[in-house]
C-alpha positions in Angstrom: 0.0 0.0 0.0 1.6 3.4 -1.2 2.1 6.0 2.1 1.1 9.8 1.5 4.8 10.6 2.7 5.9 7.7 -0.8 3.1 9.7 -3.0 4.6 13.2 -2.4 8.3 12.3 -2.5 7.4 10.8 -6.1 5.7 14.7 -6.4 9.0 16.0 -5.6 10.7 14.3 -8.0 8.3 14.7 -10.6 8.9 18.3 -9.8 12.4 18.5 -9.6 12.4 19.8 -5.8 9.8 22.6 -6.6 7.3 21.7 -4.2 6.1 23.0 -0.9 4.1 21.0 1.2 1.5 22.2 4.1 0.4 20.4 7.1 -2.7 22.1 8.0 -4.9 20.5 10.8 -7.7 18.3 9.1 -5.5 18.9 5.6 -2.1 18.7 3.3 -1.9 21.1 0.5 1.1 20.5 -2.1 1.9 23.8 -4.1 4.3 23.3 -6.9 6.4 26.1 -8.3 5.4 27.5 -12.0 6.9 25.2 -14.0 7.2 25.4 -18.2 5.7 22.0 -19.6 8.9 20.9 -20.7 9.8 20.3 -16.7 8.0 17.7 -16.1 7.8 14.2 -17.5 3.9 14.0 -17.9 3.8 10.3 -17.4 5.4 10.3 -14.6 2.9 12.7 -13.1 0.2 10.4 -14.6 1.8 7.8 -12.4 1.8 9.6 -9.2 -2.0 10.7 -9.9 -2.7 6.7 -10.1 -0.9 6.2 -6.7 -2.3 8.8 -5.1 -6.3 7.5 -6.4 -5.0 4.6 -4.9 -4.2 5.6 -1.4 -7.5 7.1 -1.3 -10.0 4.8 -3.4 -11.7 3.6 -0.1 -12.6 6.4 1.2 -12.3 9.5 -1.3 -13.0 9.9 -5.2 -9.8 12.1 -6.3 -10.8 15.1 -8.5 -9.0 16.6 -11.4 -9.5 20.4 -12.8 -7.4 21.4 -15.6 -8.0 24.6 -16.8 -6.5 27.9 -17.9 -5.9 31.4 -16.2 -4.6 34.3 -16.3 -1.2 35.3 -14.3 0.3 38.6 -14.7 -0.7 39.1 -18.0 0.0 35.4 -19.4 -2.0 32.6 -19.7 -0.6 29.3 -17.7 -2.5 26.0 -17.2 -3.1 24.8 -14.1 -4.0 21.4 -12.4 -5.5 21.0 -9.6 -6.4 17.8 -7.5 -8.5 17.1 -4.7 -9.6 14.0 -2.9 -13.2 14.0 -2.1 -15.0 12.4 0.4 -18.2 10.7 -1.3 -21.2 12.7 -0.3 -23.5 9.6 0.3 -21.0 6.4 1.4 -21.2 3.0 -1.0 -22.7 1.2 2.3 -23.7 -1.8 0.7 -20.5 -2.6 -1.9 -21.9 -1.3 -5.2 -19.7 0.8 -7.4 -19.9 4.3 -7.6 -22.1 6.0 -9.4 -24.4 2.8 -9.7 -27.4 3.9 -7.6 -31.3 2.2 -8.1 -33.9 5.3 -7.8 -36.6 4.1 -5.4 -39.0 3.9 -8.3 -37.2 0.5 -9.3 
């Protein structure tokens, strides 16, 4: 089983060391530096995302926003990543998303 502590030293690699990582009480937020996309290797980030949906796949669902903005004057992609606690728990073992309405 893959450790938070294994999932963000593969970050910081991924990152080249441009990472900053904060304990918070019920939370860890990694920050990355702005870094050009020729920085990173993207399948090796694609390989820490897996590890870290992983660590969390009994308990969270980890979402992904990609999107573009605006940052003094430039436009820079971002990614962010978020694990999610499920807002109504799979009591009963059935995937996620798979829910009968009570009309069936």
């Amino acid at each position: 089983m893959t450790d938070i502590h294994d999932v963000i030293e593969s970050l910081e690699f991924v990152f080249e060391g441009r990472l900053d990582t904060y304990a918070r009480v019920q939370r860890l937020t990694i920050v990355s530096d702005r870094v050009s996309v020729d920085g990173i290797d993207p399948a090796e980030f694609d390989i820490v995302l897996e590890r870290l949906e992983e660590l969390y796949a009994e308990t969270h669902s980890v979402a992904q926003i990609r999107k573009w903005r605006s940052i003094n004057g430039q436009f820079v992609k971002t990614h962010v990543v978020v694990p999610v606690k499920p807002l109504f728990p799979d009591i009963d073992g059935r995937s996620q998303g798979r829910h009968q309405s009570a009309a069936d």
